[in-house]
C-alpha positions in Angstrom: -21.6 55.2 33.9 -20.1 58.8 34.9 -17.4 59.2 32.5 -14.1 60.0 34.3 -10.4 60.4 33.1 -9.8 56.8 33.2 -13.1 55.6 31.6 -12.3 58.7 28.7 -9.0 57.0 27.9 -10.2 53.3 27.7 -12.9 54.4 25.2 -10.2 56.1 23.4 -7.9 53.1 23.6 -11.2 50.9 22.6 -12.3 53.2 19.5 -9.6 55.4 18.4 -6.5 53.1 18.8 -8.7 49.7 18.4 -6.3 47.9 20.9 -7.5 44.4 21.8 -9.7 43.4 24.2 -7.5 41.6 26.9 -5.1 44.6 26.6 -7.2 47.0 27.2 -8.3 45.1 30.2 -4.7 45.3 31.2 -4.5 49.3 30.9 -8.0 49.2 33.1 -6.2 46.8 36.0 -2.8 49.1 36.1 -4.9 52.5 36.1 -7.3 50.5 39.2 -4.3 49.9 41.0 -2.8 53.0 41.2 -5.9 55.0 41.8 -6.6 52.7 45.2 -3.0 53.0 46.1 -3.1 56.7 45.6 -6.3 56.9 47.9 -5.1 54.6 50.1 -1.3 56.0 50.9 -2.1 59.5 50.3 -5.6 59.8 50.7 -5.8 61.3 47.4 -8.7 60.3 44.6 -8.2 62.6 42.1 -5.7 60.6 39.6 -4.8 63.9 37.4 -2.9 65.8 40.6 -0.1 63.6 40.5 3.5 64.2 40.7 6.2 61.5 39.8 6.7 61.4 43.5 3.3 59.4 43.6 4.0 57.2 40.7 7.5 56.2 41.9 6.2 55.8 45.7 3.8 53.3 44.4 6.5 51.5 42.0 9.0 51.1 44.6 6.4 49.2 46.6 5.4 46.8 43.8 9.2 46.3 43.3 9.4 46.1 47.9 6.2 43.4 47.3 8.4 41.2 44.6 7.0 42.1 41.4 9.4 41.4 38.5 11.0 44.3 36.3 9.2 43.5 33.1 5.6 43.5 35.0 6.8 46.8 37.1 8.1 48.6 33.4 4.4 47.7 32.0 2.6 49.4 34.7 4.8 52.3 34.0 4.3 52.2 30.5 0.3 52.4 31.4 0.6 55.3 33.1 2.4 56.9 31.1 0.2 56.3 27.8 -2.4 57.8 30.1 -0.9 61.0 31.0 0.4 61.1 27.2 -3.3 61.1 26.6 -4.5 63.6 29.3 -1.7 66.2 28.3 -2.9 66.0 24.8 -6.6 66.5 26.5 -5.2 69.6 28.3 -6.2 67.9 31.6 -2.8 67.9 32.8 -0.3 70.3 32.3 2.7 67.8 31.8 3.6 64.1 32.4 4.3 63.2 35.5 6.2 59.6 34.1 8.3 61.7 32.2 10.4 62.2 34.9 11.1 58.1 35.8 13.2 55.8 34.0 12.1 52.3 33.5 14.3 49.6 35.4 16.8 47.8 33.7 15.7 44.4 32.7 17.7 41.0 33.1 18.7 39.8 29.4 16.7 37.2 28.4 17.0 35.5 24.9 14.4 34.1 23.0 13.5 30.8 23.8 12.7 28.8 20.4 12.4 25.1 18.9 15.1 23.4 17.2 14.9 22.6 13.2 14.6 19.2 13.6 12.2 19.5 16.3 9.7 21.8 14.0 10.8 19.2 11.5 8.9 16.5 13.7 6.2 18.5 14.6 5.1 19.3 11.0 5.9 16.5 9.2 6.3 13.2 11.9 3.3 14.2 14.6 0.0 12.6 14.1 -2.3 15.2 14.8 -5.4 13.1 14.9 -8.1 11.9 12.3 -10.7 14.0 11.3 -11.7 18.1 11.3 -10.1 19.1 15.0 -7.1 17.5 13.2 -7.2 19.3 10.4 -7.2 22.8 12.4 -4.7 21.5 15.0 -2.3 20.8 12.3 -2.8 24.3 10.9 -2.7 26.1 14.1 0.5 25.0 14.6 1.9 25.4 10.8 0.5 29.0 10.7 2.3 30.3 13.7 5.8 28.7 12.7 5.3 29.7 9.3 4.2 33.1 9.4 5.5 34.0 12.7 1.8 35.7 13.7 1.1 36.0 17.2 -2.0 34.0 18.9 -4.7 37.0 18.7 -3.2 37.7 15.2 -4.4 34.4 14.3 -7.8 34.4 16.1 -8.7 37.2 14.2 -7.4 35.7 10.6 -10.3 35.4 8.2 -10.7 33.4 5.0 -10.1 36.8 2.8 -7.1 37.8 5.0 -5.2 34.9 2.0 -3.8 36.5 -1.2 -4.1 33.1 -3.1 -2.8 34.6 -6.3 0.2 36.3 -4.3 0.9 33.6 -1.8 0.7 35.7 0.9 -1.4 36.5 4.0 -2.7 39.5 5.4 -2.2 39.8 9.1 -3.9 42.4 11.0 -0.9 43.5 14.0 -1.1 45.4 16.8 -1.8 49.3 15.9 -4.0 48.2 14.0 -1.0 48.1 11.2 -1.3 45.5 8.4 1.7 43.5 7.2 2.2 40.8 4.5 3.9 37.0 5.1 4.6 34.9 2.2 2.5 31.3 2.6 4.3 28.3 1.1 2.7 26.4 -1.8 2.1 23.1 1.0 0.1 25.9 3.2 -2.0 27.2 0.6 -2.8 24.0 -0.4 -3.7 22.9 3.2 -5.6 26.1 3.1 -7.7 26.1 0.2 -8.5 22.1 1.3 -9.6 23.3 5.4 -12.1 26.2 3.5 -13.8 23.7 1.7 -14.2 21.1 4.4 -15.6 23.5 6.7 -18.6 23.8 4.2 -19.3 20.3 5.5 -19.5 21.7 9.3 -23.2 22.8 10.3 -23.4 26.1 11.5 -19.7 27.2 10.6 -18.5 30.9 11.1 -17.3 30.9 7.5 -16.0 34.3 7.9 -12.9 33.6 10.5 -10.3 31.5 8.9 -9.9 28.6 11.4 -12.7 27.4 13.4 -13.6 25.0 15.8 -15.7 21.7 15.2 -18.7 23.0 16.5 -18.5 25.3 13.9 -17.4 28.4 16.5 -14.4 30.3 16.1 -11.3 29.4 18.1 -10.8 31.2 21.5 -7.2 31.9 22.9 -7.5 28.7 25.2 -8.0 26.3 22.6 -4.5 27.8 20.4 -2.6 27.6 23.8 -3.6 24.0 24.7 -3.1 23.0 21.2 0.0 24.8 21.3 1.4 23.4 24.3 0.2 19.6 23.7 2.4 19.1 20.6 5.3 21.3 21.2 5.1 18.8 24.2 6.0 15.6 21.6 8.8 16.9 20.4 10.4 19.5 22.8 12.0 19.5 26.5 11.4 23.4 26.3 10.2 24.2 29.5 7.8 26.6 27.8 5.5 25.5 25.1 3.5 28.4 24.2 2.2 30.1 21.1 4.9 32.9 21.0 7.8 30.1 21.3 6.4 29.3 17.9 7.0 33.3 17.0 10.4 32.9 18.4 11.5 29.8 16.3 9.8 31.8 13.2 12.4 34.6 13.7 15.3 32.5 14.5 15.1 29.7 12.2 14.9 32.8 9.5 18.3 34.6 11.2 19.7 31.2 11.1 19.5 30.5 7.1 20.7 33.8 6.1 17.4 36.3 6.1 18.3 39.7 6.6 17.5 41.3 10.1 15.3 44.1 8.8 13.4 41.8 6.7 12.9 40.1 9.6 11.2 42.9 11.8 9.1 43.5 8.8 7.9 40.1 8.9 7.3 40.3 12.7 5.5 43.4 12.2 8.0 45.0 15.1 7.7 48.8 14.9 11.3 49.4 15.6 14.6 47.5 15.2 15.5 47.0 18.9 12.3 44.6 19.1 13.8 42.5 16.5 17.5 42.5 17.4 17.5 40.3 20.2 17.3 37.4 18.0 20.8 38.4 16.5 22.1 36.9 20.1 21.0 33.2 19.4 22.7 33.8 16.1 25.8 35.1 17.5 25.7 31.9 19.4 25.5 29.7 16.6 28.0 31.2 15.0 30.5 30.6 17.5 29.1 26.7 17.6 30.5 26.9 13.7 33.6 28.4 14.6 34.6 26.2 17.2 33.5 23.4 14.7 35.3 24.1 11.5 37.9 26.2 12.0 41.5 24.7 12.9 41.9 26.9 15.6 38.5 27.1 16.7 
């Protein structure tokens, strides 16, 4: 393959930052785009003459075609961490994004599972006899507990547990590590998964939670899992992993824990990631007020 710009950047992204798979396919399908519409509307194919005239030409027309603000903002954001990179390279001479601002998004709050939902889930749910059980239980009690995301957990491996610091090590995006705490119940569940797995033929004892063939688990599986359980005890509309992330965080706001220790836990690089829960508080607080105060 002729190395080019684009392909320079992906194998920087791939090597250097050690960003995931599927979102480095992402970068690749935003950088595709643009480079056909640039050929295509301006009959131009060489991606490092462009102005922001270009780049905001093309956006307007995602935004003309329907595309949401969040998905239009990500494109942005792509091209943008791939000028970054060819004005570092000295292939460019400056950053042609630098010159757009990203569209104002809608507010959207965090959508999350009620206590006594999780409550049901963890403690009331069957989750089946036998091995696939086992992990289907855990799947579930790992994301609420630790508030990991889904590839955070694919990736989790049996010496990612600090048994005699009752803590787990979770490898976040970056590339940046972070400690959760693990209850004593968890560990317990843990330590009795590892050694049942030594009964499965051909198990990958090196990733944490595996399937019954003995492979790893894929990001289907989580999401099905995911989905199928949330599904006895929620009406949520959305049942994915993150919701379990999202419940993590507010169930925490929601008994008392501190917002900072909160993004640390998360493993948010900056506040304003984290603070959006602080609205579903807000909201509960007012619930209290309205409750128990005499002029509520």
């Amino acid at each position: 393959m002729v190395a080019t710009p684009v392909t320079d950047f992906l194998r920087y992204l791939k090597f250097e930052k050690r960003y995931a798979a599927h979102t480095i396919a992402a970068y690749e399908k935003d950088l595709e785009q643009f480079s056909a519409f640039l050929l295509s509307s301006f009959d131009n194919d060489d991606i490092l003459t462009v102005s922001h005239f270009h780049i905001r030409s093309w956006l307007a027309g995602l935004k003309d075609a329907g595309q949401q603000e969040r998905t239009i903002n990500r494109k942005m954001s792509s091209l943008n961490s791939f000028y970054k990179y060819l004005l570092r390279q000295q292939q460019v001479k400056k950053n042609p994004v630098r010159q757009l601002h990203a569209l104002r998004l809608p507010e959207r709050l965090p959508v999350y599972v009620k206590e006594q939902e999780t409550d049901r889930l963890l403690e009331e749910e069957s989750f089946g006899e036998g091995f696939k059980g086992f992990t289907d239980r855990l799947i579930c009690e790992l994301l609420y507990q630790t508030g990991m995301r889904r590839a955070e957990l694919l990736q989790l491996k049996e010496t990612d547990i600090e048994w005699s610091l009752d803590q787990v090590r979770i490898l976040g995006k970056g590339n940046k590590e972070r400690l959760v705490p693990i209850g004593d119940m968890l560990k317990d569940s843990l330590k009795t998964y590892i050694a049942e797995k030594k009964n499965i033929e051909n198990a990958d004892l090196s990733h944490l939670l595996i399937l019954e063939n003995g492979q790893p688990l894929y990001a289907g599986y989580i999401y099905r899992t995911v989905k199928n359980y949330l599904g006895m005890v929620t009406t949520l509309k959305k049942k994915s992993p993150h919701i379990l992330r999202h419940t993590f965080a507010t169930h925490l706001l929601n008994n008392g824990a501190n917002i900072q220790a909160i993004k640390d836990l998360l493993g948010h690089s900056s506040l304003a990631a984290t603070q959006v829960y602080t609205h579903n508080n807000i909201d509960k607080l007012k619930e209290i007020h309205k409750m128990s105060h005499p002029r509520g």
